[in-house]
C-alpha positions as a Markdown table, in Angstrom:
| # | Residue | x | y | z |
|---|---|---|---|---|
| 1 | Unk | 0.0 | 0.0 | 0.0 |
| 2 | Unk | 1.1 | 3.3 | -0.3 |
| 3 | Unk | 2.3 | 5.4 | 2.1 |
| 4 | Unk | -0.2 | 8.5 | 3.6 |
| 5 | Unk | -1.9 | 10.3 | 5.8 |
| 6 | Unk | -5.3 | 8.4 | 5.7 |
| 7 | Unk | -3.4 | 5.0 | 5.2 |
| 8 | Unk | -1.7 | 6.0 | 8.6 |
| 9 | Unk | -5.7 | 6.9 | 9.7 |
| 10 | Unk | -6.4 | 3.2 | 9.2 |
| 11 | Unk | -3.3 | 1.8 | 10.7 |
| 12 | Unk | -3.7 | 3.3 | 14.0 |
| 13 | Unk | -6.5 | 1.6 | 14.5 |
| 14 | Unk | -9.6 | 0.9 | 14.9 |
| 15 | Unk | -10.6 | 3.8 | 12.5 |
| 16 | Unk | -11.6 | 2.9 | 8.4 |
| 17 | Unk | -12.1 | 4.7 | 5.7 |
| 18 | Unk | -14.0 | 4.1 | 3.0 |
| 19 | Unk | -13.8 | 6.0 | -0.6 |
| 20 | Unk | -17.2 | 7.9 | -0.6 |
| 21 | Unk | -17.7 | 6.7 | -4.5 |
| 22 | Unk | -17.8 | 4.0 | -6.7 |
| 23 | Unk | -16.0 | 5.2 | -9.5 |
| 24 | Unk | -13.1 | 2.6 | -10.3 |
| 25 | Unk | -9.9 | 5.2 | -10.5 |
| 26 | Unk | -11.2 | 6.8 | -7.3 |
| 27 | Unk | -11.8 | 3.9 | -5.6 |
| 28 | Unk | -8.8 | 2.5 | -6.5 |
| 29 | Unk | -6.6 | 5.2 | -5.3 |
| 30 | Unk | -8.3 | 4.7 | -2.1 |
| 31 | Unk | -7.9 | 0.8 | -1.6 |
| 32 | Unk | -4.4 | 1.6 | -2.7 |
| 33 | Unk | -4.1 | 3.7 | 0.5 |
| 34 | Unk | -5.6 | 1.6 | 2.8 |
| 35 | Unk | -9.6 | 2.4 | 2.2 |
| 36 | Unk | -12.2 | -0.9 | 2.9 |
| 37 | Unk | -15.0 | 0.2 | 1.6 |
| 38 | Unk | -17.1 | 2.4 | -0.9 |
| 39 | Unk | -20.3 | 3.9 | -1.3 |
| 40 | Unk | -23.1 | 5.1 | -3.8 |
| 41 | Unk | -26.2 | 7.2 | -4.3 |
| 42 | Unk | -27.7 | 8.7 | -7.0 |
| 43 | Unk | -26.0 | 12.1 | -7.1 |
| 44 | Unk | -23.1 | 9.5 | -7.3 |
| 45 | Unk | -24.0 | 7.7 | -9.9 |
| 46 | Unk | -25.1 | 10.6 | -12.0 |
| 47 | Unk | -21.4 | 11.6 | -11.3 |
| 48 | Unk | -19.7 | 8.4 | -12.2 |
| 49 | Unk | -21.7 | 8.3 | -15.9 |
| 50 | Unk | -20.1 | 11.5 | -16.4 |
| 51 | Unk | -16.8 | 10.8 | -15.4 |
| 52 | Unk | -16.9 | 7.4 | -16.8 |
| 53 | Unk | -19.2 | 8.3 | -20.3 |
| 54 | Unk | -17.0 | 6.3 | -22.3 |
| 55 | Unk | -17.6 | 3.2 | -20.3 |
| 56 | Unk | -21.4 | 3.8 | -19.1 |
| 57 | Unk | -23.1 | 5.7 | -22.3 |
| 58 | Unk | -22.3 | 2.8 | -24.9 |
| 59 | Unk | -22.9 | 0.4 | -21.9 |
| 60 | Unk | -26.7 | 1.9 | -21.3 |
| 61 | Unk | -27.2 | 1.7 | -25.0 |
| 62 | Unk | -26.2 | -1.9 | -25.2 |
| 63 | Unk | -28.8 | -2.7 | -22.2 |
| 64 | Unk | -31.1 | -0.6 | -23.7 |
| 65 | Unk | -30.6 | -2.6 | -27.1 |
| 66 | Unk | -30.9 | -6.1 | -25.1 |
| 67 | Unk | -34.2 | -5.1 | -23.3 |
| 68 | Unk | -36.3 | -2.8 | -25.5 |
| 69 | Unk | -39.3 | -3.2 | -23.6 |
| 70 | Unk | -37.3 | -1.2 | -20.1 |
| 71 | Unk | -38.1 | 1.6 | -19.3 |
| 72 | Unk | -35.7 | 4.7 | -18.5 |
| 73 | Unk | -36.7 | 4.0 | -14.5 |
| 74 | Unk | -35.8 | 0.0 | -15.2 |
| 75 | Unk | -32.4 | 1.0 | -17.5 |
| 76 | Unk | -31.0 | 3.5 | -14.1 |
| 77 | Unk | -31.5 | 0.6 | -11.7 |
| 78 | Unk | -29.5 | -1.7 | -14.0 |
| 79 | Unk | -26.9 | 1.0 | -14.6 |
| 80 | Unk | -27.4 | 1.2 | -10.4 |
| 81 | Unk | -26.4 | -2.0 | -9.9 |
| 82 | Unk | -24.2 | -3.1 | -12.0 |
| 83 | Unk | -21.9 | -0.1 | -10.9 |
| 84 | Unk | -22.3 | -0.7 | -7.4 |
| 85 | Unk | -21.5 | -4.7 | -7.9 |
| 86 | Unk | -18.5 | -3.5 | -10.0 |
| 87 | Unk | -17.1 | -1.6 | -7.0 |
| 88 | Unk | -18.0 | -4.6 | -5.0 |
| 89 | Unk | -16.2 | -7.1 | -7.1 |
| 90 | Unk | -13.2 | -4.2 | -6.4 |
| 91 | Unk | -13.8 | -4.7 | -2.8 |
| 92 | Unk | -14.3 | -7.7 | -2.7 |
| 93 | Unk | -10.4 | -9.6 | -1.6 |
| 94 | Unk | -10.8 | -7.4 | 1.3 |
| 95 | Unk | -14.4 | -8.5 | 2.4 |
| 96 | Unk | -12.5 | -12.2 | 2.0 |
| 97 | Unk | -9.5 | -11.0 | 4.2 |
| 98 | Unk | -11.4 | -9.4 | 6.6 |
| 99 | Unk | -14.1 | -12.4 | 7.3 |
| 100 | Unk | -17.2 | -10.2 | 6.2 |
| 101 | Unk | -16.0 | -7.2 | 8.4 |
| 102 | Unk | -14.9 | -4.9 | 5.7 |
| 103 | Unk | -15.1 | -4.5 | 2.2 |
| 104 | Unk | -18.8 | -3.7 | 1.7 |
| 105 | Unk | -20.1 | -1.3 | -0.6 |
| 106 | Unk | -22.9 | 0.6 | 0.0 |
| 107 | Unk | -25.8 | 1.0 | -2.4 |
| 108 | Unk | -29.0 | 3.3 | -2.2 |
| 109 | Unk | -32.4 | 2.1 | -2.0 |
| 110 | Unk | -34.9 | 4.6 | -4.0 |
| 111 | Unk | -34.8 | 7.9 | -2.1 |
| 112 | Unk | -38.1 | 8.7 | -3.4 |
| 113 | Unk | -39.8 | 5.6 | -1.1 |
| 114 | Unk | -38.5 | 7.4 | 1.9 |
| 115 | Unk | -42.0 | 7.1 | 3.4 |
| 116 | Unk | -42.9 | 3.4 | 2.3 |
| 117 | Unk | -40.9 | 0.7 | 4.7 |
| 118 | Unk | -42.6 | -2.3 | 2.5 |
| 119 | Unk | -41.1 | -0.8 | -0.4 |
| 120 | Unk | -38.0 | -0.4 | 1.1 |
| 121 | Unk | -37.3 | -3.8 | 2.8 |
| 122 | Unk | -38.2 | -5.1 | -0.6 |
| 123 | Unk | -35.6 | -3.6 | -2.5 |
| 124 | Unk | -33.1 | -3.7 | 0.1 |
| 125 | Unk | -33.8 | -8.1 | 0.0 |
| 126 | Unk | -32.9 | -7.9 | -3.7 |
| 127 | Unk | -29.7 | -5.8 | -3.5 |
| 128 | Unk | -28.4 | -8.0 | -0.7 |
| 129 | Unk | -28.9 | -11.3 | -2.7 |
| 130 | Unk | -26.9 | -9.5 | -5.5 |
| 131 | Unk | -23.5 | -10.1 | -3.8 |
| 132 | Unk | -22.2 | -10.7 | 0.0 |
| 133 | Unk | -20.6 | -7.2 | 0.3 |
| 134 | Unk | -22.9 | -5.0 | -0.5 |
| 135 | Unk | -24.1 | -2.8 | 2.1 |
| 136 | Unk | -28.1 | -1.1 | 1.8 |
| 137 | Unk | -28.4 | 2.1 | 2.3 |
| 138 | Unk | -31.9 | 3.3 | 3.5 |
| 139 | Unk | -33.4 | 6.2 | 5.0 |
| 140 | Unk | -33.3 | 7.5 | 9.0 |
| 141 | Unk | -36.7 | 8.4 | 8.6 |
| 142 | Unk | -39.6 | 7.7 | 10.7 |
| 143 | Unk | -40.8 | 4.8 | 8.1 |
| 144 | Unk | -37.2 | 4.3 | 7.6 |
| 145 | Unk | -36.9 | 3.2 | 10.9 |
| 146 | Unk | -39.6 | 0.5 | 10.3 |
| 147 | Unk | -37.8 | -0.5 | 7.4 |
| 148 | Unk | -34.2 | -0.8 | 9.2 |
| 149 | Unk | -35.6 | -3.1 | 11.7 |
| 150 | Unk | -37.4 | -5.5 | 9.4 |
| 151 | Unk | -34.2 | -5.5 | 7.2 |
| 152 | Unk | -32.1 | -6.7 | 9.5 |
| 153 | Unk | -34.9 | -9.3 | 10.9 |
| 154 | Unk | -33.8 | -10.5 | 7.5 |
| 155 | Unk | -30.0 | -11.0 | 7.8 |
| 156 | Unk | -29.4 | -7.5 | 5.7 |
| 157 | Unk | -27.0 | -5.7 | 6.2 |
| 158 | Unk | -27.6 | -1.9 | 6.2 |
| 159 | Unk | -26.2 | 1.2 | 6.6 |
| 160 | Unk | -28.9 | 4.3 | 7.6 |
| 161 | Unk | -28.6 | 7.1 | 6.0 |
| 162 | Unk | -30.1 | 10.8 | 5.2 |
| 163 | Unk | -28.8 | 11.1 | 9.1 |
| 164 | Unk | -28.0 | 13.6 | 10.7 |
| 165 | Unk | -28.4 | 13.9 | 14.4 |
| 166 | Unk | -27.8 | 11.6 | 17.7 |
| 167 | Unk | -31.4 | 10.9 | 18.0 |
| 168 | Unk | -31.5 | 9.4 | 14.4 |
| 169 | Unk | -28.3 | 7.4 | 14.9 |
| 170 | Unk | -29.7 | 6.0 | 18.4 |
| 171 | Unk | -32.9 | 4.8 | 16.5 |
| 172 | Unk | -31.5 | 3.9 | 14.2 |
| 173 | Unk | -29.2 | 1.5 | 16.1 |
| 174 | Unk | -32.2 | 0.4 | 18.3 |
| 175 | Unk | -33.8 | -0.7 | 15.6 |
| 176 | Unk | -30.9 | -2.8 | 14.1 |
| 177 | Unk | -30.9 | -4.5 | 17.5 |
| 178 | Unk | -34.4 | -5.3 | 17.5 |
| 179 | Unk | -33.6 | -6.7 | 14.5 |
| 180 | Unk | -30.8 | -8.8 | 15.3 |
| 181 | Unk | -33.0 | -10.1 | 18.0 |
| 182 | Unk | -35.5 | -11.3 | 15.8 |
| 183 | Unk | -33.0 | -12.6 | 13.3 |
| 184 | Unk | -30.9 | -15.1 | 15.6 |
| 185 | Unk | -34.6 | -15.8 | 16.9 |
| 186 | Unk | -35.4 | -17.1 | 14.1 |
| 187 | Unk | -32.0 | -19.3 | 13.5 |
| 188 | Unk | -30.2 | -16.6 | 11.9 |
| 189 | Unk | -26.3 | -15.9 | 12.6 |
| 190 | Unk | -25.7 | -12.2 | 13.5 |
| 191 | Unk | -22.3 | -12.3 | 13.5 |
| 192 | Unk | -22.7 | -11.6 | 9.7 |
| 193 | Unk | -24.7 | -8.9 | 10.0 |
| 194 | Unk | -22.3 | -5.8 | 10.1 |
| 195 | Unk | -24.8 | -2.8 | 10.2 |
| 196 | Unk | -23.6 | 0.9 | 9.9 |
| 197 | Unk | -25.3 | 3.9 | 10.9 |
| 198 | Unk | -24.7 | 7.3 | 8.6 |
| 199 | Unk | -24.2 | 10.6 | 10.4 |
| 200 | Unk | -23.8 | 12.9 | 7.4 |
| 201 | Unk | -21.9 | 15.4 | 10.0 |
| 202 | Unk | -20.9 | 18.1 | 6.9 |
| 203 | Unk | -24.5 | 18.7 | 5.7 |
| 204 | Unk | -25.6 | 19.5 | 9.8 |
| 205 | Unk | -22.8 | 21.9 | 9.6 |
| 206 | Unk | -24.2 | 23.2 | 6.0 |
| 207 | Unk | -28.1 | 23.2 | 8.1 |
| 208 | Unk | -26.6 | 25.1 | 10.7 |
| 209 | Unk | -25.4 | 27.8 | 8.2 |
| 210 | Unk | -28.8 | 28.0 | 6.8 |
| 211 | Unk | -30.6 | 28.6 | 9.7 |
| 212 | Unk | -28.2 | 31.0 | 11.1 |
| 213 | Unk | -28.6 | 33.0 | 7.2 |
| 214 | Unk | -32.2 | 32.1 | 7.2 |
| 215 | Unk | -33.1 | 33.7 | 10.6 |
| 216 | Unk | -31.0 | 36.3 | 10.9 |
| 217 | Unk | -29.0 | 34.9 | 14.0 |
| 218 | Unk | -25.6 | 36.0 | 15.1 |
| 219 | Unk | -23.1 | 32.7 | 15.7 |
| 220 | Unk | -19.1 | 32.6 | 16.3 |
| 221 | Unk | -18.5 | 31.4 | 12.7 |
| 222 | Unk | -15.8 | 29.2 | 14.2 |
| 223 | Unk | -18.4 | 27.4 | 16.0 |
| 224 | Unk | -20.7 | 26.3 | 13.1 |
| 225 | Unk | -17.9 | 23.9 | 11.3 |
| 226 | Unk | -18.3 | 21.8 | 14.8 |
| 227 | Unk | -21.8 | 20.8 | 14.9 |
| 228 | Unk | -21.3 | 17.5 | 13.2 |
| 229 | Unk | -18.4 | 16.6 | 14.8 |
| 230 | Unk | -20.1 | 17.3 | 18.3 |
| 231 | Unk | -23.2 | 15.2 | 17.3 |
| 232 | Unk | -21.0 | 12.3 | 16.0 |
| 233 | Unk | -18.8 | 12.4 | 18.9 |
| 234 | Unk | -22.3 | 12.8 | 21.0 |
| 235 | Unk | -23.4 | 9.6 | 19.4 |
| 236 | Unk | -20.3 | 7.8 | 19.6 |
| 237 | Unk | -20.1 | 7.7 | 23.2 |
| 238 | Unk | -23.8 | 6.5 | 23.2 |
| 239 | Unk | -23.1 | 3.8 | 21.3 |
| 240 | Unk | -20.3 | 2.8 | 22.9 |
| 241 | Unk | -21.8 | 3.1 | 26.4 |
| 242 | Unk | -24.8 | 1.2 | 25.4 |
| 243 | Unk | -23.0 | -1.4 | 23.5 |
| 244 | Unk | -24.4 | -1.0 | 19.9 |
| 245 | Unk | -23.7 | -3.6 | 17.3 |
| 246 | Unk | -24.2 | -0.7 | 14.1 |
| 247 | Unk | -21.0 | 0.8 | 14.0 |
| 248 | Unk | -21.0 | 4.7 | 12.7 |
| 249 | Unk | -20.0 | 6.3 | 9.6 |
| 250 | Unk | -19.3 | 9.9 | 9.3 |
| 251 | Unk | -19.9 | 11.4 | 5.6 |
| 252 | Unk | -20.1 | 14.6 | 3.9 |
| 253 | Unk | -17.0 | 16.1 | 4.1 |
| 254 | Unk | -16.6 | 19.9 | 4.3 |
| 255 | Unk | -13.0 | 20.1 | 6.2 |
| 256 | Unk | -10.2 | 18.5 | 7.3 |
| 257 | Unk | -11.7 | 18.7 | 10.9 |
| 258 | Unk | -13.8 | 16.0 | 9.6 |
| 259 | Unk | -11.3 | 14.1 | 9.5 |
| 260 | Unk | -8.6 | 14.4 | 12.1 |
| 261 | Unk | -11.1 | 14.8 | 14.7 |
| 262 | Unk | -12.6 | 11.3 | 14.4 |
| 263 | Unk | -9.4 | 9.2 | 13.9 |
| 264 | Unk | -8.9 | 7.1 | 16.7 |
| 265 | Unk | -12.9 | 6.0 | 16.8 |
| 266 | Unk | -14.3 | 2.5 | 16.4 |
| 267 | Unk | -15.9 | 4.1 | 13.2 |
| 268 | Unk | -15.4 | 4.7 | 9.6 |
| 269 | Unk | -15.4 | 7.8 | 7.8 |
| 270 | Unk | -16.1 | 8.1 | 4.3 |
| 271 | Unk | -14.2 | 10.4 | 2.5 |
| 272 | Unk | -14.8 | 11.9 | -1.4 |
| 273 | Unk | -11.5 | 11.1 | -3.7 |
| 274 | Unk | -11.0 | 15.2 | -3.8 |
| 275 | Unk | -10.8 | 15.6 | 0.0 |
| 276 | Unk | -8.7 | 12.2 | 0.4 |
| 277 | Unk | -6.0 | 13.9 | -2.6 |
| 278 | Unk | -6.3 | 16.7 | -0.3 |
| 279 | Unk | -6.0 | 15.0 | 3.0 |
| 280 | Unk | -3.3 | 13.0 | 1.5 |
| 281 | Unk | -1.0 | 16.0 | 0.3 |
| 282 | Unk | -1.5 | 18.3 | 3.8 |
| 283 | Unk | 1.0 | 16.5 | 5.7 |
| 284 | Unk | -0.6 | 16.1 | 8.7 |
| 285 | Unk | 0.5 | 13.5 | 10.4 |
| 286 | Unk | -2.9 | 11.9 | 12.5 |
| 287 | Unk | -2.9 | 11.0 | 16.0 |
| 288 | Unk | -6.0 | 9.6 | 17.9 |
| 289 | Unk | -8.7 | 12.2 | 18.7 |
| 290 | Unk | -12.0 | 10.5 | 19.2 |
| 291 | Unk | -11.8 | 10.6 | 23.1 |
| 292 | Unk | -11.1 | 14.6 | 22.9 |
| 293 | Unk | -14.6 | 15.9 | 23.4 |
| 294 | Unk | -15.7 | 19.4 | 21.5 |
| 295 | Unk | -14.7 | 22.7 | 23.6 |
| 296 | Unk | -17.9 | 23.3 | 26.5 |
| 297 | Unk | -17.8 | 26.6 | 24.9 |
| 298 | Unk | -18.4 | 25.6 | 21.4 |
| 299 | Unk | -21.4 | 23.5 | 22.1 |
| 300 | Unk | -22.8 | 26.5 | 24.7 |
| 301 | Unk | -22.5 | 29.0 | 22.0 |
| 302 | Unk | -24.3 | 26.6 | 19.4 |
| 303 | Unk | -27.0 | 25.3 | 21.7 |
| 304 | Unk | -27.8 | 28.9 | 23.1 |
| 305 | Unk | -27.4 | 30.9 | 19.5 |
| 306 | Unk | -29.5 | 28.0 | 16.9 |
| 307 | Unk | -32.7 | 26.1 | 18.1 |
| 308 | Unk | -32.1 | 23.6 | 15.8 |
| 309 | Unk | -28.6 | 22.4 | 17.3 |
| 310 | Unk | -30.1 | 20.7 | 20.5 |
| 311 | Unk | -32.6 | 19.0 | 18.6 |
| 312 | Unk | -29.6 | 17.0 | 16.5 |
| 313 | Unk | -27.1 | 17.2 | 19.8 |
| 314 | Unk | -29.6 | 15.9 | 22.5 |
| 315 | Unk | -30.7 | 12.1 | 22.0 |
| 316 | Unk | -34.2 | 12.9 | 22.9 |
| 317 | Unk | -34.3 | 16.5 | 20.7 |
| 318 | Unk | -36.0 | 14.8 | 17.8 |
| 319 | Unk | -39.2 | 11.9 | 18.3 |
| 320 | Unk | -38.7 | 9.5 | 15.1 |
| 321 | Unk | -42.4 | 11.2 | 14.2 |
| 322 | Unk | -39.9 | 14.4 | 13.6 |
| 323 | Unk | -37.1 | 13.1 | 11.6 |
| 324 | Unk | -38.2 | 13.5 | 8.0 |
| 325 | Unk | -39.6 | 17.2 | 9.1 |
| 326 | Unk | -36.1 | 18.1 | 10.5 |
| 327 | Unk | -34.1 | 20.6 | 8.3 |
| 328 | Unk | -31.4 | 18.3 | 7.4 |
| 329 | Unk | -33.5 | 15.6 | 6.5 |
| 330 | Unk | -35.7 | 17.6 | 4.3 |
| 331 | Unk | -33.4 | 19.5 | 2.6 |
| 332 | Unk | -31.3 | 16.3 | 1.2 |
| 333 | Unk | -34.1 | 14.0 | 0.6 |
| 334 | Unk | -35.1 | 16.6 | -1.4 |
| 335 | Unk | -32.0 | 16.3 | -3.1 |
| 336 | Unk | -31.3 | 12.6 | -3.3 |
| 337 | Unk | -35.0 | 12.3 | -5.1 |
| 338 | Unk | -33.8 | 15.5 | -7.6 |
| 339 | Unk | -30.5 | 13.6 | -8.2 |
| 340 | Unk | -32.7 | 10.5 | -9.0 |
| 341 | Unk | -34.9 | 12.3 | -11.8 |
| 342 | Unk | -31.8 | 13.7 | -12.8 |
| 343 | Unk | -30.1 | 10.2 | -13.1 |
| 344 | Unk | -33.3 | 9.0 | -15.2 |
| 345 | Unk | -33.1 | 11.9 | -17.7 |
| 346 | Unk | -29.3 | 11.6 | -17.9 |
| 347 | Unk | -29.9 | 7.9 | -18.7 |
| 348 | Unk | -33.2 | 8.6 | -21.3 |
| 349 | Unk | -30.4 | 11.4 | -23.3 |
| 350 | Unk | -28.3 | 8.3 | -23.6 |
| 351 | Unk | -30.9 | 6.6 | -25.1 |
| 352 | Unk | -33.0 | 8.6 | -26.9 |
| 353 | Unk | -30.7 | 11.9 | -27.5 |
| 354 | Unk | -32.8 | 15.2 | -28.3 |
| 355 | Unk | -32.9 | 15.8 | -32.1 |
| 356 | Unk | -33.2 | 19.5 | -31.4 |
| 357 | Unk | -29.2 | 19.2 | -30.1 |
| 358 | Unk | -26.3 | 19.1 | -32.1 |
| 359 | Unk | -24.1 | 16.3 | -31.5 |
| 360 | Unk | -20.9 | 15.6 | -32.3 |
C-alpha cells in the first residue's frame, strides 16, 4: 500500500475509511491507501456516468438494445447495480480478508420511497442477494426506521442514512438490535450482520449555516464547522456506552476537521476522492482524537445561538415522528430524489438523445 496520511488513519486503528464513491480510479486510489469500503447514491451515480461516459453511455445503450421493452426507470437501476457490484467485485479480496468485516459497498435504495418501509425492505432483500458485500443504504426516517428493523430481521446488512443527528443514529441502532433479536430468533447468525449507521456530519454543519442566514442569528462562525463533529462524537459515546452492534460512519466532508477529529474512533469515515488527494498532500500526520470531546464553549454558544442544534445534539431533541420534518433531512431528501430524476433523464439522453441538439 502506499504510504499516507489516511493510510496512517487506518493503521492506527480501529478507524476505516472508505472511498465515498464507486467510480473505479477513485476507488482504486483509495484501496491503494488503505480504504475498505465504498459507497453510492444517485447524485453518485449521476457523477460516475459523467466521469466514466466512455464506459457507461455505450454500456446503457447496449442494455437498452438487449431489453427494448425497459423503461428509462428499469435502464437506471440496471446502470445502479451493475456499478455498485462492480465496486463490490473491487472490494471484494478485502471482504474475504477481513471475514465479512470490511469491504462492503454501500448502495442506495430509491430515495423517493422514503416514506414506504414495504417498499423499502423489498428492494433492500434484492440488493443484498446481489452479492455478500454489499451494504443497503436506507433512510433515518420515521418509516425508515420500520424499514431498518425489518431489514435486519432479515440477515441484511444496512447502513442508515439521510442522518443527521444523535437521535437518528440511536434509532436507528435500536432498531438494528431489534432486528438482530428477531433474526438469531429465528436461527439466523448475526455475526454476519455488520450494520452501519450514517451521520452525514458536513450537511448539519451546512443546516446550521442555513438557519443561522435564514433567521438572521448571530453565531461565532468558528463554532458552526463543529456541529457534526459534536453530534458524532455525541453519538459515539452513546453507542459505545450502550454497546451498539451498528457501527457509525461519518460522511459529507466539508474540512479537514472532519477528518482528524474522528481518527482514533471504532468508526469509519467516508471520505470523497477530492478531500482524500487533499488530505493525502496536507501533511498532517494523524494521531487519535475521538476521546477529545468538542470545547464546552463551542457547544454552549451553538446550543444557546441555533434552536435547531439541540434538537440533533440531545438524544431525545427529535421523536422518530420528527425526523423527515427536521431541516437536514428535508433539505437532502429533497436532493437525493432530484438527483434521482436527474439520473433517469441523464440515462433517457443516452438513449433517446434530443434531435433539437447538435451532437458531435
Amino acid at each position: 500500500m502506499l504510504d499516507s496520511p489516511l493510510l496512517r488513519t487506518a493503521q492506527l486503528g480501529p478507524t476505516d475509511y472508505w472511498n465515498d464513491s464507486c467510480a473505479v480510479d477513485e476507488l482504486a486510489y483509495a484501496i491503494e491507501r488503505g480504504a475498505t469500503g465504498g459507497t453510492s447514491n444517485p447524485s453518485i451515480v449521476l457523477d460516475v456516468i459523467g466521469k466514466e461516459k466512455a464506459h457507461w453511455s455505450p454500456r446503457t445503450r447496449e442494455l437498452a438494445a438487449a431489453h427494448p421493452t425497459w423503461t428509462e426507470v428499469d435502464l437506471t437501476w440496471a446502470i445502479i447495480e451493475e456499478m455498485a457490484l462492480r465496486g463490490a467485485g473491487m472490494l471484494a479480496p478485502i471482504h474475504a480478508r477481513e471475514s465479512g468485516r470490511k469491504g462492503w459497498l454501500s448502495i442506495q435504495t430509491n430515495p423517493s420511497n422514503y416514506c414506504d418501509p414495504a417498499r423499502i425492505v423489498e428492494q433492500a432483500v434484492h440488493f443484498a442477494s446481489l452479492a455478500p458485500n454489499l451494504h443497503v443504504k436506507m433512510p433515518a426516517t420515521s418509516a425508515g426506521m420500520v424499514a431498518i428493523e425489518e431489514s435486519t430481521a432479515l440477515g441484511v446488512s444496512i447502513n442508515a442514512t439521510v442522518s443527521f443527528t444523535v437521535p437518528q443514529a440511536v434509532a436507528a441502532a435500536e432498531a438494528v438490535e431489534r432486528g438482530l433479536r428477531r433474526f438469531e430468533a429465528s436461527g439466523g447468525d448475526p455475526t454476519r450482520v455488520v450494520p452501519m449507521v450514517t451521520i452525514m456530519i458536513g450537511r448539519l454543519d451546512d443546516w446550521m449555516k442555513v438557519v443561522v442566514d435564514r433567521d438572521g442569528l448571530s453565531v461565532d462562525p468558528a463554532a458552526l464547522d463543529w456541529a457534526g463533529i459534536a453530534a458524532f462524537k455525541r453519538a459515539y459515546g452513546i453507542f459505545t456506552e450502550r454497546g451498539y452492534r451498528s457501527r457509525l460512519l461519518a460522511a459529507a466532508y466539508r474540512h479537514h476537521l472532519h477528518w482528524t477529529e474522528l481518527v482514533g474512533g471504532d468508526v469509519s469515515l467516508t471520505i470523497p476522492y477530492p478531500w482524500q488527494v487533499r488530505f493525502n498532500a496536507s501533511g498532517i500526520d494523524p494521531v487519535a482524537r475521538m476521546q477529545e470531546p468538542v470545547d464546552p464553549a463551542i457547544i454552549d454558544e451553538l446550543s444557546k445561538r441555533i434552536p435547531d442544534f439541540p434538537r440533533a445534539y440531545e438524544p431525545d431533541g427529535l421523536t422518530a415522528a420528527e425526523f423527515d420534518r427536521y431541516g437536514a433531512t428535508a433539505r437532502t431528501l429533497r436532493g437525493f430524489i432530484k438527483a434521482y430524476h436527474d439520473l433517469q433523464a441523464a440515462i433517457r439522453d443516452i438513449v433517446l438523445p434530443n434531435p433539437d441538439l447538435r451532437t458531435a
